[in-house]
VORONU-857929 format. One line per field, with one value per atom (N, C-alpha, C, CB): atom name; z, y, x; residue number from 1. Coordinates in Angstrom, 3 decimals. Glycine has a CB too. Layout:
N
paza <- (CA;...)
z <- (Z;...)
y <- (Y;...)
x <- (X;...)
pamar <- (NUM;...)
This chain:
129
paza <- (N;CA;C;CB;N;CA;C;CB;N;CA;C;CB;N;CA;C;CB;N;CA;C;CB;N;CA;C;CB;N;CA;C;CB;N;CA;C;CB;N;CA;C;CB;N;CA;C;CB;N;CA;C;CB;N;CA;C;CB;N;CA;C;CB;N;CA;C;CB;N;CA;C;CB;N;CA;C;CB;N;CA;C;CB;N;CA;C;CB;N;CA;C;CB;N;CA;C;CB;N;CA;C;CB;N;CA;C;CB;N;CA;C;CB;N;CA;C;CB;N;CA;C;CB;N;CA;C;CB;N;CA;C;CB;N;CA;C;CB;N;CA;C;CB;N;CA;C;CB;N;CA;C;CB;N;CA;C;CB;N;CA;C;CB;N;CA;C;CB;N;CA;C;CB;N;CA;C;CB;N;CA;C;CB;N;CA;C;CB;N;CA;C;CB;N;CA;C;CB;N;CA;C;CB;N;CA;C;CB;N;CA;C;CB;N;CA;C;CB;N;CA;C;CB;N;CA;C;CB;N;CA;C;CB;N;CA;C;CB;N;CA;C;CB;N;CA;C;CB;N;CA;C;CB;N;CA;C;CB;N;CA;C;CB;N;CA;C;CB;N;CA;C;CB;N;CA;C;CB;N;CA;C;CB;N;CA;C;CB;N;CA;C;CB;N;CA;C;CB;N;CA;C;CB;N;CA;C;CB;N;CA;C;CB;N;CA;C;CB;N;CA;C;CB;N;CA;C;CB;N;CA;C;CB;N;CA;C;CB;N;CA;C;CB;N;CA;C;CB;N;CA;C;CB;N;CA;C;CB;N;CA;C;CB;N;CA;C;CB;N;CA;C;CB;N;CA;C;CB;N;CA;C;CB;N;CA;C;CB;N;CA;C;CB;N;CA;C;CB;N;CA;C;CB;N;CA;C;CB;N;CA;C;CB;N;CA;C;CB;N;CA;C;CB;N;CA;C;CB;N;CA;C;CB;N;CA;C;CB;N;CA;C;CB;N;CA;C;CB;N;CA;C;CB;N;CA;C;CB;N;CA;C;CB;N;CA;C;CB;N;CA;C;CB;N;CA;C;CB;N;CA;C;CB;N;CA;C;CB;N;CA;C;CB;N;CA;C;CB;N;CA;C;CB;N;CA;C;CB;N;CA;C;CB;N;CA;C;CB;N;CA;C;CB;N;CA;C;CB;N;CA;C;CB;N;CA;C;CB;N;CA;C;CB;N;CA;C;CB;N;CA;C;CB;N;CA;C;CB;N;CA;C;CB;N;CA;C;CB;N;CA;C;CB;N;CA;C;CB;N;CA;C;CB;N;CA;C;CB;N;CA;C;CB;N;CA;C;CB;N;CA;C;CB;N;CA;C;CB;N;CA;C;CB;N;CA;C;CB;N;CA;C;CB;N;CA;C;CB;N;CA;C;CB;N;CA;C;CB;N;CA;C;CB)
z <- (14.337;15.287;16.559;15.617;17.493;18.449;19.178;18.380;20.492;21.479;22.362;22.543;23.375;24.045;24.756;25.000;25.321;26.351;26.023;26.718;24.465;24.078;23.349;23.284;23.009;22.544;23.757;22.128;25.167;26.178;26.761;26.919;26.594;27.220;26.380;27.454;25.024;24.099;24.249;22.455;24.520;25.077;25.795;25.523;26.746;27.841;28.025;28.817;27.365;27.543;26.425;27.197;25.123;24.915;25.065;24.493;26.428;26.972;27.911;27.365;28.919;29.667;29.052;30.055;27.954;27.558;26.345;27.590;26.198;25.742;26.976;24.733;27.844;29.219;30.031;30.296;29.879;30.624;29.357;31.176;28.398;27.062;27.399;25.537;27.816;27.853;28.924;27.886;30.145;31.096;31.798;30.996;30.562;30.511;30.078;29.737;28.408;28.047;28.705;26.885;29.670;30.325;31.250;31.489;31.938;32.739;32.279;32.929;31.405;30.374;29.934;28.615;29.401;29.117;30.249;28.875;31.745;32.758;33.230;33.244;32.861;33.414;32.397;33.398;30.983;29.937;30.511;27.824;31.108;31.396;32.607;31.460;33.227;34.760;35.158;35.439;33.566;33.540;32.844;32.759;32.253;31.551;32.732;29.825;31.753;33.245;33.194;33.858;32.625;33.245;34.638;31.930;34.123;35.508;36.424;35.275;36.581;37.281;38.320;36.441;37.440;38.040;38.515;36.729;37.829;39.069;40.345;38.135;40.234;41.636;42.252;41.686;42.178;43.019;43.294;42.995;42.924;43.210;44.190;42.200;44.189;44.856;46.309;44.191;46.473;47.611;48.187;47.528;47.509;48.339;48.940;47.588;48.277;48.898;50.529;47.736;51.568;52.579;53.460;52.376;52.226;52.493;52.195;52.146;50.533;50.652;51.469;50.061;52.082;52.637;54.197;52.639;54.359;55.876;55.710;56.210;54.513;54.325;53.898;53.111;52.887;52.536;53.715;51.490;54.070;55.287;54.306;55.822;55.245;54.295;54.295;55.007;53.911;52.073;51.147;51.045;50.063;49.274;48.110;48.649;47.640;46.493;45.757;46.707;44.067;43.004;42.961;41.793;42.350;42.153;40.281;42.935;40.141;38.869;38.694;38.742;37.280;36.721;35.367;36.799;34.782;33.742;32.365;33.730;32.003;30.584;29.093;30.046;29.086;28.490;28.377;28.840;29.753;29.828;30.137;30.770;30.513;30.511;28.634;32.207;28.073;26.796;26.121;25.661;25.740;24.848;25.995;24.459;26.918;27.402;27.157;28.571;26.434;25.476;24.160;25.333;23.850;22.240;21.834;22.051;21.115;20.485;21.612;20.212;22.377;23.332;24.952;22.594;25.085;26.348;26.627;26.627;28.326;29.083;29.914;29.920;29.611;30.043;31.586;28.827;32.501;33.561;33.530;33.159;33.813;33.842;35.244;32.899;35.558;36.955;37.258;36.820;38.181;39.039;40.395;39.370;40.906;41.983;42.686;42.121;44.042;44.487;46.378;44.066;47.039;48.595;49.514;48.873;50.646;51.968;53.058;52.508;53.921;55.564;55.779;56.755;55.124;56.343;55.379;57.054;54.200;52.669;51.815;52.049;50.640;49.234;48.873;48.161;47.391;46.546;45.334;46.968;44.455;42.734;42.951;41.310;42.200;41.993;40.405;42.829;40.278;38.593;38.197;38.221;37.043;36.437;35.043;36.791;34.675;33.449;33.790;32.831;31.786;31.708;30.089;32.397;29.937;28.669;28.348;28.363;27.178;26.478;25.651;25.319;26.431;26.347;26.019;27.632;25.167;24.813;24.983;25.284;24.595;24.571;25.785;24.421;27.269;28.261;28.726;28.448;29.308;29.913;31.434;30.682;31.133;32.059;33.029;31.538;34.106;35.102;35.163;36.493;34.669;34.623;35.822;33.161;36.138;37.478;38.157;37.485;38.965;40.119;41.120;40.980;41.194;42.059;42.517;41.841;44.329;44.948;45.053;46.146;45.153;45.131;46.562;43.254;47.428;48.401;48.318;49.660;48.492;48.384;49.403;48.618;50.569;51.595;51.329;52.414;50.537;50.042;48.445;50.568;48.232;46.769;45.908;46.179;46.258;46.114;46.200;47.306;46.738;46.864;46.725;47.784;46.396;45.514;46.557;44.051;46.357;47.181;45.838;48.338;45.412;44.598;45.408;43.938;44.397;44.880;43.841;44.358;42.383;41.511;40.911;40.784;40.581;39.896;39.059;40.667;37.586;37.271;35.747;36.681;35.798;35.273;33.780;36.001)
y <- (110.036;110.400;109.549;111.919;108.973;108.620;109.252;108.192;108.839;109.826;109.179;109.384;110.384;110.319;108.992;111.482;109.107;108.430;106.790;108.743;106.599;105.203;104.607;104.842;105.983;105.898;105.137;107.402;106.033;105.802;104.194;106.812;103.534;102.068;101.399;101.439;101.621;100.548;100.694;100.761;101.633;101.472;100.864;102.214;101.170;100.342;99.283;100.715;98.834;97.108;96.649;96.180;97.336;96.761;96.203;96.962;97.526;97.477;96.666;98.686;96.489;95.235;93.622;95.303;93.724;92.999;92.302;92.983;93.267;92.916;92.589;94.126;93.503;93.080;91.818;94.410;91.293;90.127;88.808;90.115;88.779;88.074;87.750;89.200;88.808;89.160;88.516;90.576;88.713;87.721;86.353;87.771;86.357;84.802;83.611;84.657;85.033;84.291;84.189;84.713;85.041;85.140;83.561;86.972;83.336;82.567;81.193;82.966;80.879;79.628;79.391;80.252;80.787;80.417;79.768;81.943;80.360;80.245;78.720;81.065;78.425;76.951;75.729;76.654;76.572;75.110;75.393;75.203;76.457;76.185;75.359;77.302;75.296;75.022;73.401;75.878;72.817;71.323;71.089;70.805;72.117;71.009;70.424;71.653;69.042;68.786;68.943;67.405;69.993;71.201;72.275;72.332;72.669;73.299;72.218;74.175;70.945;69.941;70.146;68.778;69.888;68.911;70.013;67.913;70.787;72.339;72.730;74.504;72.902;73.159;72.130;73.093;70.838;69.685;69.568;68.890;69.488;70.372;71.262;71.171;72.405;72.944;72.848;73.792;72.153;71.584;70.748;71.201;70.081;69.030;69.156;67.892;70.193;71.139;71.762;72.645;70.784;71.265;72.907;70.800;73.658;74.746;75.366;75.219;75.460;75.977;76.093;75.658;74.896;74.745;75.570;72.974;75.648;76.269;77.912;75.604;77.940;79.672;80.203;80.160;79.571;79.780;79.718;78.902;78.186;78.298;77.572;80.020;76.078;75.085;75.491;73.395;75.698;75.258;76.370;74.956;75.612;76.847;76.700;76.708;78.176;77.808;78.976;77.411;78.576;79.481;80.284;78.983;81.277;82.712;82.902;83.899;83.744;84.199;84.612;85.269;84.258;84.767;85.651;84.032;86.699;87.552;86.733;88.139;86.192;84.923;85.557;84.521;87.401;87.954;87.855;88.892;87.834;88.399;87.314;89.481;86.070;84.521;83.663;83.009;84.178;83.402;83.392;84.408;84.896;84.771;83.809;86.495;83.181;82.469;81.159;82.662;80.621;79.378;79.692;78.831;77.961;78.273;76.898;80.432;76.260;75.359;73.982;76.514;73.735;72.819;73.446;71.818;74.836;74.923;75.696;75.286;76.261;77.043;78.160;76.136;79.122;80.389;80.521;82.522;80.645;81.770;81.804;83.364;81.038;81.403;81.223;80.588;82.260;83.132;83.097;84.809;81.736;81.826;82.566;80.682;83.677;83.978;83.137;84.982;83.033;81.878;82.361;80.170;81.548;82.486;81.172;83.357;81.185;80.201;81.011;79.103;80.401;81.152;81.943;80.541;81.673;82.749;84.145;81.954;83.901;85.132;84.529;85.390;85.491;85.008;85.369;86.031;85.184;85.248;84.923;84.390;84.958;84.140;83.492;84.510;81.859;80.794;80.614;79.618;80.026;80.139;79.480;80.376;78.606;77.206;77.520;75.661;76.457;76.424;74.648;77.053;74.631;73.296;72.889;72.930;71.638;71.318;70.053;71.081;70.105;69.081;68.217;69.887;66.580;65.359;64.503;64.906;63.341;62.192;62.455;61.124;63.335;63.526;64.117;62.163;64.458;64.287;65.899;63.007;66.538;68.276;67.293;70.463;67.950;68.092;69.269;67.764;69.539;70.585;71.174;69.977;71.453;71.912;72.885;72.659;73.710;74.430;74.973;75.259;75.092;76.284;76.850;75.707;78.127;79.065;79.596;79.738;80.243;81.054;81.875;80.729;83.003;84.177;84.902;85.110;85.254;85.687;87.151;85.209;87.670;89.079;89.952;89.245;89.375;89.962;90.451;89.092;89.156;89.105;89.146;87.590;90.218;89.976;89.749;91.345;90.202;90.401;88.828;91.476;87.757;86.622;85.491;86.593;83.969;83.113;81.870;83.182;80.896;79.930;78.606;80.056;77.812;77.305;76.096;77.308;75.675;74.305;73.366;74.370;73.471;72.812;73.193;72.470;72.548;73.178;72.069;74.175;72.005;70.487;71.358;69.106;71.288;71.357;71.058;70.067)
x <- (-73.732;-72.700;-72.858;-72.768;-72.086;-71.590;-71.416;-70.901;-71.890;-72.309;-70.330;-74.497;-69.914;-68.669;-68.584;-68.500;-70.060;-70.312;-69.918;-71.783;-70.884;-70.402;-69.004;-71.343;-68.391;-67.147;-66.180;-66.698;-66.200;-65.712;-65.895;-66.205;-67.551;-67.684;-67.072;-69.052;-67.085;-66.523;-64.942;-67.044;-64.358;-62.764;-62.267;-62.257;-63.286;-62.822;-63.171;-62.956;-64.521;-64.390;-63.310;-66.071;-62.726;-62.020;-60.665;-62.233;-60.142;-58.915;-59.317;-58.231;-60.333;-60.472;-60.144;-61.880;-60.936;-60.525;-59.190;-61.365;-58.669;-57.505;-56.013;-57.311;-56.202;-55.418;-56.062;-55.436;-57.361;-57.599;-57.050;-59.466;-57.035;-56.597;-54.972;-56.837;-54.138;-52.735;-52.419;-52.342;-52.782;-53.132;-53.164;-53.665;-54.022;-54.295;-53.421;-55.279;-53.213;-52.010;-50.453;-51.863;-50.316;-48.888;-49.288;-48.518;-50.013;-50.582;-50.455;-51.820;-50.661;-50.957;-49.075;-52.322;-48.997;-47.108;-46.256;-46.143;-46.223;-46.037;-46.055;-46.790;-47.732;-47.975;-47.151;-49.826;-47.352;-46.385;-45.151;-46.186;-44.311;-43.093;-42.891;-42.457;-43.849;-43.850;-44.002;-45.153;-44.326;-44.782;-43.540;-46.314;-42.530;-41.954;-40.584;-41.365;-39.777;-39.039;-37.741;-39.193;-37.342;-36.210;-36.503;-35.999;-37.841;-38.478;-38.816;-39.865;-39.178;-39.193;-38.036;-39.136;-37.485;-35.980;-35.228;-34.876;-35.609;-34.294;-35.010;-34.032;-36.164;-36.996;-36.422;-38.712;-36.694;-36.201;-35.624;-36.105;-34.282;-32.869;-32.692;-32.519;-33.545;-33.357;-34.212;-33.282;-35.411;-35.917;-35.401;-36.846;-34.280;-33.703;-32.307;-33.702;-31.641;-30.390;-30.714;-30.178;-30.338;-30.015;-29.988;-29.124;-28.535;-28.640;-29.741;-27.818;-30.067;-31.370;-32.382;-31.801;-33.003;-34.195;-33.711;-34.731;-32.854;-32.182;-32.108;-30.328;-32.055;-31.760;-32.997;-30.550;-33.950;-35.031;-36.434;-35.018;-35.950;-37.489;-38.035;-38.518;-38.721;-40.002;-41.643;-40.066;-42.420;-41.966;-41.224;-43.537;-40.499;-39.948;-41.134;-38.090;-41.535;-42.281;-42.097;-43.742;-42.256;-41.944;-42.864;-41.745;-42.896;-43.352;-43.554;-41.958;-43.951;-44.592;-43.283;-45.923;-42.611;-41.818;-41.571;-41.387;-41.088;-40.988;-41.417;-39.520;-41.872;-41.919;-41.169;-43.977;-41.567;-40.741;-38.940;-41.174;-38.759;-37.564;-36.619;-37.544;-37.463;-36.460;-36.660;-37.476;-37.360;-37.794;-36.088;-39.261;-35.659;-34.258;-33.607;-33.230;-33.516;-32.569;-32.659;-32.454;-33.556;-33.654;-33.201;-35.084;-32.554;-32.239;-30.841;-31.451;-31.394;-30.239;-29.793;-28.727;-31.120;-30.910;-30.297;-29.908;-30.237;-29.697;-30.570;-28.363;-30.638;-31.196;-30.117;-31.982;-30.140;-28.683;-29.380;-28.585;-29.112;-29.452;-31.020;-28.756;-31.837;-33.215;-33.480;-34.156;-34.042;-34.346;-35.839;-33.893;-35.623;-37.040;-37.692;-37.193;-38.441;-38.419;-39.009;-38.738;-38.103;-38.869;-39.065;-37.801;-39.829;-40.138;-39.908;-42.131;-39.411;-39.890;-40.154;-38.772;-40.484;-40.722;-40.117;-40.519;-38.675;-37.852;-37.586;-35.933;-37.354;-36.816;-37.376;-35.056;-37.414;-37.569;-35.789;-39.017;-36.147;-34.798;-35.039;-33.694;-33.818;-34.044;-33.533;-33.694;-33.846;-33.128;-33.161;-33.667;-31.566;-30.609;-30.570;-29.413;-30.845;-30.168;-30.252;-30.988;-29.044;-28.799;-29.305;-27.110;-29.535;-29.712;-29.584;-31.124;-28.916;-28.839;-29.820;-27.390;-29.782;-30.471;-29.028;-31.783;-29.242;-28.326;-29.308;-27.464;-29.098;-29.846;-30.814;-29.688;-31.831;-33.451;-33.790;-34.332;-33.091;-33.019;-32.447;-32.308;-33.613;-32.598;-31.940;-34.266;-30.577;-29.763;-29.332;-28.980;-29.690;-29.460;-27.923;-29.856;-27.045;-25.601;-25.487;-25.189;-26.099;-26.076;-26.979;-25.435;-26.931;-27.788;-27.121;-28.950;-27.770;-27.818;-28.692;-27.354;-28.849;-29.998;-29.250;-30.809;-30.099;-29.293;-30.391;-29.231;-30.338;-31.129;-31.181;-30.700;-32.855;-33.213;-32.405;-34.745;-32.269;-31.078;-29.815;-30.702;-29.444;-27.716;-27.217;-27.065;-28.109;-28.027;-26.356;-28.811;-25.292;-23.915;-23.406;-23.286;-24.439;-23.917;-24.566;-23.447;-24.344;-24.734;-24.502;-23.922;-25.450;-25.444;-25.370;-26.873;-24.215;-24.202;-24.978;-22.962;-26.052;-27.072;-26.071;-29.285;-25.759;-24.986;-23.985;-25.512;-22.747;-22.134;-21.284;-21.495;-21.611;-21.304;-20.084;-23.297;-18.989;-17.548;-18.325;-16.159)
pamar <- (1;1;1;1;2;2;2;2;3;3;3;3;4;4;4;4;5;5;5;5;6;6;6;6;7;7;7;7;8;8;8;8;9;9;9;9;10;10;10;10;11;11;11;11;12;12;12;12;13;13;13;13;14;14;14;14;15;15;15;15;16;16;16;16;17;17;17;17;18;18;18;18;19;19;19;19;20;20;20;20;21;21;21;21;22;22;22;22;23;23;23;23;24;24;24;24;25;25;25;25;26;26;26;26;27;27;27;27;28;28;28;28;29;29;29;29;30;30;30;30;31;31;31;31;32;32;32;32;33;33;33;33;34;34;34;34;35;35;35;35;36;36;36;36;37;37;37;37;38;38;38;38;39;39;39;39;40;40;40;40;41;41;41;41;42;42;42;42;43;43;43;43;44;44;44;44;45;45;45;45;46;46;46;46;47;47;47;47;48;48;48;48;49;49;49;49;50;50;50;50;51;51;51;51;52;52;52;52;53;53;53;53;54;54;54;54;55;55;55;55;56;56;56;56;57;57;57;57;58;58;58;58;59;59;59;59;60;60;60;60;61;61;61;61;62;62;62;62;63;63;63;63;64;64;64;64;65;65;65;65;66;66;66;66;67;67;67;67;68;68;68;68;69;69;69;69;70;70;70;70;71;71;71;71;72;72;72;72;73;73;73;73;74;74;74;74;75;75;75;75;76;76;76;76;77;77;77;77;78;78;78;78;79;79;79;79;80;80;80;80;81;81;81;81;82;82;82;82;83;83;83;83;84;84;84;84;85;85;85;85;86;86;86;86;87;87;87;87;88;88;88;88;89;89;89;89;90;90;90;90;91;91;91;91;92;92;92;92;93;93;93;93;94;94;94;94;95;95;95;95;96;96;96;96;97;97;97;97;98;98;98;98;99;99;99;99;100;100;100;100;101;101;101;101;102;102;102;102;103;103;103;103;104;104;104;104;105;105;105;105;106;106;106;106;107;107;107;107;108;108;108;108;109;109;109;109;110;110;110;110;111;111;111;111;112;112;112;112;113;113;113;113;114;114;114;114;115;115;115;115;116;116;116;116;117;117;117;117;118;118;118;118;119;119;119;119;120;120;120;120;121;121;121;121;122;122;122;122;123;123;123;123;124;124;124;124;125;125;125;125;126;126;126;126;127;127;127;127;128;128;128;128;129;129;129;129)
């Protein structure tokens, strides 16, 4: 028989360690999205948009995002609405882009900030027809 006591340490190191595993792996997903250059090129975009940087406050920088809940928004060469939180000096907010894949090449088709203040309203950074 097994005493409570050791029932109890072995739980919990195994829930420690299954939530530090989960973690890690959210972390690691995060960073391959974060190198690739759709996420490049829309941040940049959006650091170099005027309004932005005026409404946001320098530096603007991204935030940990849902990896669950932006994944279905890939699929068949495009990117739907993937929602980065992002912060500067003055607010945070989400920033939006869609993006396609052209000649081997993601293409940025739009953006939007959307400010934590003003949520009801959209600051188009792109908007390509």
């Amino acid at each position: 028989m097994v005493s409570l006591r050791t029932l109890t340490k072995t739980a919990t190191y195994i829930a420690f360690g299954g939530i530090t595993a989960a973690l890690i792996m959210k972390v690691k997903l995060e960073d391959k999205i974060r190198r690739q250059p759709y996420y490049k090129d829309s941040l940049k975009l959006l650091r170099s948009h005027a309004g932005a940087v005026q409404l946001l406050g320098e530096p603007i920088k991204d935030l940990s995002f849902d990896v669950g809940e932006e994944s279905p928004k890939f699929g068949g060469g495009k990117i739907d609405s993937f929602a980065v939180p992002v912060r500067g000096t003055l607010t945070r907010g989400k920033y939006y882009f869609w993006a396609e894949m052209q000649d081997d090449r993601w293409i940025i088709k739009r953006a939007e900030l959307e400010l934590q203040n003003e949520p009801d309203r959209r600051l188009v950074i792109k908007s390509e027809a």
